[in-house]
Residue, then its C-alpha position, 0 to 999 in steps of 0.5 A: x533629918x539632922x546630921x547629929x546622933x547621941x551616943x550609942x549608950x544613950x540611944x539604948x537607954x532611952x530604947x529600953x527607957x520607953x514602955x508603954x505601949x498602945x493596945x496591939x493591932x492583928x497580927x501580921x498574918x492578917x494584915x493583907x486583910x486589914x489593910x484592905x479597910x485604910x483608904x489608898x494614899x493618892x502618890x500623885x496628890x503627895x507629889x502634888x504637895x511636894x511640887x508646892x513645896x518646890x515652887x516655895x523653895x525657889x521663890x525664897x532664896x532655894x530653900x525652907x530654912x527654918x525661920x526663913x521666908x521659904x518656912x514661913x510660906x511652907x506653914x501658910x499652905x499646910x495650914x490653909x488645907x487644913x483648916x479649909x478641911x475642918x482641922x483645929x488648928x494651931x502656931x506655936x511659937x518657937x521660942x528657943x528656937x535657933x532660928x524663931x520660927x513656929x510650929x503647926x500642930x492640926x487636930x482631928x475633933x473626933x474622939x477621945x481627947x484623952x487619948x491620942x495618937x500623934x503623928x509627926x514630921x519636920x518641914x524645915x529644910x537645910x539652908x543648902x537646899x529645898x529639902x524635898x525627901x528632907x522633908x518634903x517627903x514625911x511633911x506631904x505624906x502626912x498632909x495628904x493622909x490628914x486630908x483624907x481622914x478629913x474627907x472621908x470623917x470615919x467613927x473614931x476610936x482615938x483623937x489623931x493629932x499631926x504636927x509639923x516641927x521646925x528648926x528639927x535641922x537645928x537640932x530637934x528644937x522645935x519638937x523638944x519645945x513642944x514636948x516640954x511645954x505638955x503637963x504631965x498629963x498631956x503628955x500621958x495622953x499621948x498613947x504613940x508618937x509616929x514620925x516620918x523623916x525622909x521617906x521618899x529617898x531614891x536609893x532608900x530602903x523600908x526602915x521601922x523605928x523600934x522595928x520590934x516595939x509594939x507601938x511598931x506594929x502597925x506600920x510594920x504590918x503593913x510593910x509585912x503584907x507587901x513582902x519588904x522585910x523591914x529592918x531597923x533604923x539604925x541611922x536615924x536613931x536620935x536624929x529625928x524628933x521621935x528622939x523628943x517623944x522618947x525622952x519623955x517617955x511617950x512611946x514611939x514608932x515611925x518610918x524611915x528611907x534612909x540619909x546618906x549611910x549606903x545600902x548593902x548587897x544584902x539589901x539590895x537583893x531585898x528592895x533593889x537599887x545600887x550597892x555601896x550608894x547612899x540611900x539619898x545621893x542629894x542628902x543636905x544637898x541643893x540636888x533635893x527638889x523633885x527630882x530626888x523622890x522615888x516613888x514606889x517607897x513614898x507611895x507604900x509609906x504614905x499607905x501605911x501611914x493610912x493603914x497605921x491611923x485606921x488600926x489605931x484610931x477609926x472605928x467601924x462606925x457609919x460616918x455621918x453627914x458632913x462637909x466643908x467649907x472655903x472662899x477664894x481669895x481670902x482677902x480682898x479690898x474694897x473702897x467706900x461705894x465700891x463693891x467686891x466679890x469672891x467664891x464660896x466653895x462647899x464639898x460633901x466630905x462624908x455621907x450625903x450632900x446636903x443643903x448648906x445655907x450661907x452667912x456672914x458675921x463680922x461686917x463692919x458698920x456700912x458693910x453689906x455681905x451677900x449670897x448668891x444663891x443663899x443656900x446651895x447643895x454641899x459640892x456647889x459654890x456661890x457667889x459673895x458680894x461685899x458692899x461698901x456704902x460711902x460712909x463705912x468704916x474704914x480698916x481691915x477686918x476678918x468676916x466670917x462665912x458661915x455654912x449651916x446644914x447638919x453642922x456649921x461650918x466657918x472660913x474666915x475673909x479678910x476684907x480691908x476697906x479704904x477711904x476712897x478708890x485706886x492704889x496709892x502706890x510708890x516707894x513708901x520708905x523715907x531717907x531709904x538709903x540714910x544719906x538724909x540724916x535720921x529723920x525718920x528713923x528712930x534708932x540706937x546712938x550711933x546706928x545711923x553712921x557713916x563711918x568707914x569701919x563698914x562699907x556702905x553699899x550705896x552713898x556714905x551712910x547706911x545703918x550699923x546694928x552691933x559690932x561691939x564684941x561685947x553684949x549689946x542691943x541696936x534698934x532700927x524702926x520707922x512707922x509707915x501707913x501701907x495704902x490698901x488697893x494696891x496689886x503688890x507689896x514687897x518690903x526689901x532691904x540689903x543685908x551685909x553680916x561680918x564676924x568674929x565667931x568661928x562657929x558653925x552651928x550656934x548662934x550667938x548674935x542674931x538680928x530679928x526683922x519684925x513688922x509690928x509684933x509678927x518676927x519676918x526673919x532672924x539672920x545671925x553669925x551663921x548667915x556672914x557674907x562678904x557682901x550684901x545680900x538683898x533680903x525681901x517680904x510680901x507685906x501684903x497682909x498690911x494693906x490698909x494699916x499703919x505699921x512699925x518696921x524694925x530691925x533688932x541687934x542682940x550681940x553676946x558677951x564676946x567676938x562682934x558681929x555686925x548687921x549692916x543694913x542699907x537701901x530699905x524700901x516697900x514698894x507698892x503698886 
């Protein structure tokens, strides 16, 4: 949750601005028996994705920062489960964004596509931390409630939409974005928007969105039934990005465990905890890991996450036949005579097994892909073998698997085929330090320098992005070929970034990292440092293919900022 709030006014205003209401659940007397028919949330398979979560933070630089590698790896494993779930789903590239980075958006394809019920949470963290409960927490529960929908594929009544914002710390950019990219009608699909930031916190308490709205009522039901009288969330008011939804007048709802305001006596005589302590003790902190979730509230906001989806979306239909379909790797290599093999994994995720025959299209010429069995029960695997004979074709291609039974259902395999066996490994950047001169690099006049103005980490010369204190653009690229086989394929290089700003929260010079035409990082004034910060990638989605590395420096109209950039390597091996 960001620290920002607008002010009071404003946040009545919109308040009384939002109308529209979504058809009423049962009252709340009723709800101990309604809940009944939502499935149980798994709190230990919430915790197991915040566990993920964890293990991403600490292997990129400590935290999920948006439009860093920590957030970029978030998006992959989110977006692998659902779409091995049967999801449609989608990236939208944050253009506006103070750090470029993508939102994922992930679909239900049952019901009505003209109205939908939407539920949201942000996955970026503070630089300061891994954001586990912010927001670890609202990011896992959903996920977790999004496969089981998926794996129990009830009649529905509504289309269930979850999204998973970024640069929401920034500033809600990355849900504003999305929202102001709906048409009109788009956005009058959209009967309830529900948002879950933080609810997991240690001290925390059980607070409601517009606690009395009707589209409220369904999660406030739920909480009703276990007698924790919920109040409002005040604190959270315009801080997170159902504040977005409610601008453009979509109404809105959402659970909440409190930030860093303090619980009271009174409260603590409700739901227990300390008085006079934060609702999260390690709020925007690096004390936000695992270790900062208090599960009894992840728990009962992850079931009435569950309860709310099945009051407003899912019929009371017989849920048909289906299942769903995976392989493991995703990818693999294989050279010219050579042959490589991976699972395909089937599981029943509504009705009964079935048979399920397996498939393959998109093998390029000389390519055999194969089964073993051909067809199984959905709930058992077989083997693919990929074959390639001495004249395939070489490169990287995506083979999809089929699975037909009632339905079909797709995965795709990244296969890359090389000309001959083995890793050719080693360092593949030239002149990496810049002490040869320019060749290869191509770059903006005056980039490559060995000018004093800026220390060099190593050697005399190093690449010099902007500095001017005026507006301007440097360019630092070279082309490589990436040899595939290979086990590993870090891209690294040492950052330094001096400047003149004095903001804390704007960027307004930025430096994109870019492989081709995928943006791997943006580091900007707010990432200044008196040394050198050693910055590094896995290249291996590359393996096989020529590519250009390069490095863009955009400086405004005033105060310099200068990127520094020495001692670029990928290494493989």
């Amino acid at each position: 949750m960001r620290r920002r709030t607008p002010t009071a006014g404003l946040a009545l205003a919109l308040f009384a601005a939002v109308t529209a209401t979504l058809a009423a659940p049962a009252p709340a007397s009723a709800a101990p028996a309604l809940a009944a028919t939502a499935p149980d949330i798994s709190v230990t398979n919430v915790q197991a994705h915040l566990t993920q979560l964890n293990s991403i933070a600490s292997s990129n630089g400590g935290n999920r920062r948006a439009g860093s590698a920590g957030y970029t790896a978030s998006v992959s494993y989110v977006k692998a489960k659902l779409q091995a779930a049967g999801y449609t789903v989608s990236e939208q590239v944050c253009t506006t964004c103070t750090y470029r980075s993508n939102n994922l958006v992930a679909e239900w394809p049952q019901g009505p596509a003209d109205q939908v019920v939407m539920f949201g949470a942000h996955l970026d963290s503070v630089s300061a931390g891994p954001g586990i409960n912010d927001n670890g927490s609202g990011s896992a529960t959903l996920l977790e409630n999004a496969l089981v929908l998926a794996g129990q594929n009830p009649s529905m009544t509504k289309r269930v939409r979850f999204a998973w914002w970024t640069d929401e710390e920034q500033g809600l950019n990355g849900s504003e974005f999305y929202v102001n990219s709906l048409s009109a009608t788009q956005k009058g699909y959209i009967k309830g928007y529900y948002n879950f930031d933080m609810v997991s916190s240690t001290n925390g308490g059980y607070f409601i969105n517009r606690l009395t709205s009707t589209t409220a009522a369904p999660l406030k039901a739920y909480w009703d039934s276990l007698n924790l009288q919920p109040e409002e969330n005040v604190e959270g008011q315009g801080r997170s990005d159902d504040y977005s939804f409610q601008q453009a007048g979509i109404p809105t709802s959402g659970y909440a465990a409190g930030a860093s305001a303090r619980k009271t006596s009174a409260q603590v005589s409700k739901w227990g905890g300390t008085a006079n302590s934060a609702y999260d003790p390690c709020y925007h902190r690096s004390c936000d890991t695992t270790a900062n979730i208090g599960a009894t509230v992840l728990n009962r906001s992850a079931d009435g996450v569950a309860y709310a989806i099945w009051q407003l979306a899912v019929g009371g239909g017989t849920p048909t036949n289906d299942f769903s379909v995976a392989v493991s790797p995703t990818s693999g290599s294989v050279a010219r005579g050579g042959s490589t093999t991976a699972t395909v994994s089937t599981a029943t995720t509504s009705g009964s097994a079935q048979t399920v025959s397996l498939s393959a299209t998109g093998a390029p010429s000389g390519v055999t892909v194969s089964f073993s069995p051909s067809s199984v029960t959905s709930g058992g695997s077989a083997t693919m073998t990929v074959s390639a004979s001495a004249s395939a074709t070489t490169g990287t291609f995506t083979i999809t698997v089929n699975a037909t039974g009632s339905v079909t259902r797709t995965t795709a395999y990244s296969l890359t085929v090389t000309g001959a066996g083995g890793c050719a490994g080693g360092q593949l950047i030239g002149n990496s330090s810049f002490e040869s001169g320019s060749t290869p690099w191509t770059a903006t006049s005056g980039v490559i320098t060995n000018s004093t103005s800026q220390a060099a980490r190593t050697g005399s010369y190093k690449a010099w992005l902007d500095g001017y204190g005026s507006t301007h653009t440097d360019t630092l690229s070279q082309s490589v070929s990436i040899p595939a086989g290979c086990a590993s394929y870090t891209l690294s290089f040492w950052l330094h970034i001096d400047t003149a700003e004095t903001t804390t929260s704007t960027a307004y010079d930025k430096l994109t990292v870019q492989v081709g035409t995928t943006t791997l990082a943006t580091y900007s004034n707010l990432n200044k440092a008196s040394g050198y910060t050693q910055r590094s990638f896995n290249l291996a989605a590359y393996a096989g293919q020529t590519v250009t590395l390069k490095w863009t420096g955009v400086e405004d109209a005033s105060l310099q900022t200068s990127f520094v950039v020495e001692d670029v390597t990928l290494q493989v091996g």
